[in-house]
C-alpha positions in Angstrom: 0.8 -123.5 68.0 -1.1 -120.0 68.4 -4.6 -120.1 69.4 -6.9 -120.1 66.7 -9.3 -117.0 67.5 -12.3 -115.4 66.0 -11.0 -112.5 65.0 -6.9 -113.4 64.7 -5.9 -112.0 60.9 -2.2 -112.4 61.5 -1.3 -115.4 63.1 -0.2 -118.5 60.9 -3.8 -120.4 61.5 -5.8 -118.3 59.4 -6.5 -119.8 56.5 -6.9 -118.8 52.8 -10.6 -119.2 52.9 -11.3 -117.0 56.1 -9.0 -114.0 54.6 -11.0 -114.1 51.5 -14.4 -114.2 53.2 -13.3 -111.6 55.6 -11.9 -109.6 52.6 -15.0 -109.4 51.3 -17.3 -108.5 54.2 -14.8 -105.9 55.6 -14.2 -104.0 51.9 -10.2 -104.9 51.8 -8.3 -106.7 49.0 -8.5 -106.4 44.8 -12.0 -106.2 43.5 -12.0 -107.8 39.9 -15.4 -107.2 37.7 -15.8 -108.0 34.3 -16.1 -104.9 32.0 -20.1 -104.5 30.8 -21.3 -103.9 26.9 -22.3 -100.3 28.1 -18.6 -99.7 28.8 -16.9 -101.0 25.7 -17.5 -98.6 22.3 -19.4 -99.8 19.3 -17.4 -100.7 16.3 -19.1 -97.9 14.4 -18.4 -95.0 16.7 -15.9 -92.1 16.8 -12.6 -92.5 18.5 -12.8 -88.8 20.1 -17.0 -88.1 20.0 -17.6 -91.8 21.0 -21.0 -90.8 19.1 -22.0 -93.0 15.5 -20.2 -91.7 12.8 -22.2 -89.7 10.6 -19.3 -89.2 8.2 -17.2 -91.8 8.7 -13.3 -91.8 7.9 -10.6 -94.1 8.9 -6.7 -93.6 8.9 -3.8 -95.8 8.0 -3.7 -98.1 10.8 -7.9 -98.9 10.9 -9.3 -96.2 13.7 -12.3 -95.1 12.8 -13.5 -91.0 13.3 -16.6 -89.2 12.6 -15.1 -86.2 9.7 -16.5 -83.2 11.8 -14.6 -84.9 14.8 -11.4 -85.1 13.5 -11.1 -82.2 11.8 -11.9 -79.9 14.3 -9.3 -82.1 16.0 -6.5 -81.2 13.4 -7.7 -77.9 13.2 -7.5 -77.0 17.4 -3.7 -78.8 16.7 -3.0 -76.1 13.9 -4.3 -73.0 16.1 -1.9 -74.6 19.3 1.1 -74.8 16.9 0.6 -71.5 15.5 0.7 -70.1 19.4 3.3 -71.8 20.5 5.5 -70.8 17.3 4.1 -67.3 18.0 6.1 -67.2 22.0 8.5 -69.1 21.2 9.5 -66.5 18.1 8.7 -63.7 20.8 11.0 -65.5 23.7 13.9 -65.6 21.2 13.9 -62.3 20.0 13.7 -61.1 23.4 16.9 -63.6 24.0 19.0 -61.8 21.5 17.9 -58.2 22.0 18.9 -58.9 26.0 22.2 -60.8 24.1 22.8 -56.9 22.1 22.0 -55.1 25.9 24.2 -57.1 27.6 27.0 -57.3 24.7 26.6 -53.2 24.4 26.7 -52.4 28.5 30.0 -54.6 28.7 31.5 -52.7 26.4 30.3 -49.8 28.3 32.0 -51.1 31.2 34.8 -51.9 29.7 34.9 -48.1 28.9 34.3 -46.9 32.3 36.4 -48.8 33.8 39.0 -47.3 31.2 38.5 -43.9 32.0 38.6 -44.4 36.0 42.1 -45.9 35.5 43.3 -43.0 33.7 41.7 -40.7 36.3 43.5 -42.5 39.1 46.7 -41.7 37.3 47.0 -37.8 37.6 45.4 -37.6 40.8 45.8 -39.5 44.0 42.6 -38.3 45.3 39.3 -40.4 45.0 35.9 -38.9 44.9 34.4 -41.3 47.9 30.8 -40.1 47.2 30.3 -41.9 43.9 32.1 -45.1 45.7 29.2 -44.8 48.5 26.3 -44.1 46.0 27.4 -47.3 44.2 28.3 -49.2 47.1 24.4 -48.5 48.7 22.5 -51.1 50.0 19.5 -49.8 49.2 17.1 -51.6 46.4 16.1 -48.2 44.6 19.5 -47.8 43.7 20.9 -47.2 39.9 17.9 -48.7 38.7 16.8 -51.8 40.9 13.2 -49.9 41.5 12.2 -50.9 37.6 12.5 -54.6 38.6 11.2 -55.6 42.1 9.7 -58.9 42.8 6.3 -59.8 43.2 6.0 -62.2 45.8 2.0 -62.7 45.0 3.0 -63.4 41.6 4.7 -67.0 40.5 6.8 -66.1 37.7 8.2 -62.8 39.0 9.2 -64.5 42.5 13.0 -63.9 43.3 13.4 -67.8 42.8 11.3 -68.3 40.1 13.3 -69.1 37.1 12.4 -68.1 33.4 10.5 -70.6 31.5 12.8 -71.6 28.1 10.5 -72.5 25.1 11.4 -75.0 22.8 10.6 -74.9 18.8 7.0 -77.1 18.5 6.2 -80.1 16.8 4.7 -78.6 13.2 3.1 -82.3 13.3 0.0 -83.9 13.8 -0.2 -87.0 15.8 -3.4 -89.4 15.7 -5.3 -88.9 19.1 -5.4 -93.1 19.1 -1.8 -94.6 17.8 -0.4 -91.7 18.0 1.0 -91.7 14.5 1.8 -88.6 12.4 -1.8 -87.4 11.1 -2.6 -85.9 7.2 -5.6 -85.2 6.1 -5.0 -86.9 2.8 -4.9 -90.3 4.6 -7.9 -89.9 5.9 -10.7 -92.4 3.8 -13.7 -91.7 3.8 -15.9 -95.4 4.0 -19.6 -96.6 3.7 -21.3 -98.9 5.8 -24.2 -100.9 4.5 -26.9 -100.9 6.0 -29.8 -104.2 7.3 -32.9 -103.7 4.9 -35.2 -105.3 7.0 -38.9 -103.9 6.1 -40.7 -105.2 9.1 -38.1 -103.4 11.7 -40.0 -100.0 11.4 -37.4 -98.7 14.0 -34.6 -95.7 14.0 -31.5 -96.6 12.9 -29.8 -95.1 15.9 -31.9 -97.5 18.4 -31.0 -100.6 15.9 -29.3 -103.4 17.6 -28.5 -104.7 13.7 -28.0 -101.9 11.9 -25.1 -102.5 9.2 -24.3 -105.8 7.4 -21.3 -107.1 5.3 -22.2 -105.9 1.8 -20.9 -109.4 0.1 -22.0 -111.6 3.2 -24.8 -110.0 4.3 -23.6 -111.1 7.8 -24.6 -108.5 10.8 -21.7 -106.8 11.9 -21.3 -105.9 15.5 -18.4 -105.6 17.9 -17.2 -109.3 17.9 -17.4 -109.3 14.6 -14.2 -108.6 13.0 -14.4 -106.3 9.8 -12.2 -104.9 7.4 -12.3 -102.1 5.0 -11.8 -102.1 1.2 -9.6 -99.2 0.5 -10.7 -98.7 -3.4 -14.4 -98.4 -2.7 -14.4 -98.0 1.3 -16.8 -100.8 1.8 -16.7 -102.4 5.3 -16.7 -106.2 4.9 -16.0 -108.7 7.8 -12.7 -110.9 7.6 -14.3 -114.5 6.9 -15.3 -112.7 3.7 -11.5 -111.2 3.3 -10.0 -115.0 4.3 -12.3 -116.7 2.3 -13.5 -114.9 -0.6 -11.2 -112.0 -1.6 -8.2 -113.4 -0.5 -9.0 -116.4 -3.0 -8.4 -114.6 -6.4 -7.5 -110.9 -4.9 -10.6 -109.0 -7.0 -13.6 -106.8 -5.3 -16.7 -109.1 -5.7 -18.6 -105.1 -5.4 -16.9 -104.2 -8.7 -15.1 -106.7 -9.5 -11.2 -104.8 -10.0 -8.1 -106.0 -8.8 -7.0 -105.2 -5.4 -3.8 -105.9 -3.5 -3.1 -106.8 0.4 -2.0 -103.2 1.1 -5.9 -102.2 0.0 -7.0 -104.1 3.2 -7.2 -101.8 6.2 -8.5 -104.1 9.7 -11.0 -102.1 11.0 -9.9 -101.4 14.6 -12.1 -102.3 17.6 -11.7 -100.8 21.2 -13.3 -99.7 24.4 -13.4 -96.2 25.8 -10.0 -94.8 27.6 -9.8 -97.8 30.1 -10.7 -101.3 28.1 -10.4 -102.7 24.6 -11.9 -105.3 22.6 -10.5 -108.7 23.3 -7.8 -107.3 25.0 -8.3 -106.5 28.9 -12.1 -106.8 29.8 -11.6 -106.5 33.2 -12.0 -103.7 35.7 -10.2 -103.3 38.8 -10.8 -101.7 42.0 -7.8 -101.8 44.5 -8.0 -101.6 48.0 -6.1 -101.9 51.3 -4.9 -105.8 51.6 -5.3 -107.7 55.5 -2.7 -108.5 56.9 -1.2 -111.9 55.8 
């Protein structure tokens, strides 16, 4: 049996309690912390701004974006798409007018070479000057000096190869589900908002600030809501489950309304958690030895 020392990390002694209390003073090991409120977004904030919505509009599949957001999203996606189409219409010309140069100097060569044969039939003597002019080592020679490399530029290196461009996408994915995007299934929707006369407070500093318009119940981020597609009301789902579901008609209006007019409102965190999901953060680091 080895000796048990103070500081012995690798021999078969050293128990599961002294790693992790040693892990932990010495900064080695997986740091696990649950993810804060501050770092998780609110339910009725932008996907891209992470701002409250001032417009607020909501695709197909529930994610929420402010209008102004989102549209200057689609349009920065048109503008790249029109770029792209533009060089990649100007590579492919190029392409064929290089295909016509190189189709027309074959046949040239074709021709020369022609001629030189017929030469060489009435005379046995060669002209060795234009065989040493055309044999030259030089890089000037019958037109190299037009394309020299730049060795301090990337793409005209002697190794670098030509970049081939391929046709774009003409369509426009969601920034969130990635989804093909149209602005006509966007939906624009309403919140309602807590009438509270006594709270003299902003509504931007409002821990309460919107409220199931049936229910009255606050809605917040474990709150799971919904949105009515025929009015764009934003309800919570214990009033879908229970009340709408019951006779399928808007208590707001009181029409007729199908499943496929229920959109879930989707909930999520910023780029590295979600709601009910993952809500854990962690921070890797180098492991003792075992």
């Amino acid at each position: 049996m080895t000796r048990h020392a103070r500081n012995c990390t690798a021999g078969a002694v050293y128990t599961y309690h002294e790693k992790k209390k040693d892990a932990a003073a010495s900064g080695y090991g997986t740091n696990s912390q649950r993810v804060g409120k501050d770092s998780l977004r609110d339910f009725d904030c932008c996907c891209l701004s992470l701002q409250p919505c001032r417009n607020p509009v909501i695709t197909k599949d529930g994610h929420l974006f402010d209008k102004e957001a989102i549209l200057e999203y689609i349009l920065t996606k048109k503008k790249e798409y029109t770029r792209k189409l533009k060089e990649y219409e100007r590579q492919k010309k190029k392409q064929e007018e290089q295909s016509q140069e190189q189709t027309a100097n074959d046949e040239l060569q074709k021709l020369q070479n022609f001629l030189k044969r017929e030469k060489t039939i009435c005379s046995k003597k060669t002209d060795k000057t234009d065989e040493e002019a055309s044999s030259s080592v030089s890089n000037m020679n019958n037109g190299r000096d037009k394309h020299l490399p730049s060795f301090w530029i990337p793409s005209k290196t002697p190794e670098a190869k030509e970049l081939i461009l391929t046709k774009p996408d003409k369509n426009i994915y969601c920034p969130v589900s990635g989804k093909i995007l149209k602005m006509k299934d966007l939906l624009e929707i309403k919140f309602t908002q807590v009438n509270d006369p006594d709270d003299k407070k902003s509504l931007i500093v409002k821990s309460a600030r919107f409220m199931c318009p049936i229910t009255h119940d606050v809605l917040s981020n474990s709150t799971p809501c919904a949105v009515i597609r025929t009015t764009g009301d934003v309800v919570t789902m214990e009033c879908v489950e229970k009340i709408i579901k019951k006779d399928w008609i808007n208590p707001l209006d009181g029409t007729k309304i199908t499943e496929e007019d229920i959109i879930p409102l989707q909930r999520g965190g910023t780029g590295y958690s979600a709601a009910n999901a993952d809500l854990q953060g962690k921070h890797e680091r180098p492991v003792l030895q075992a």
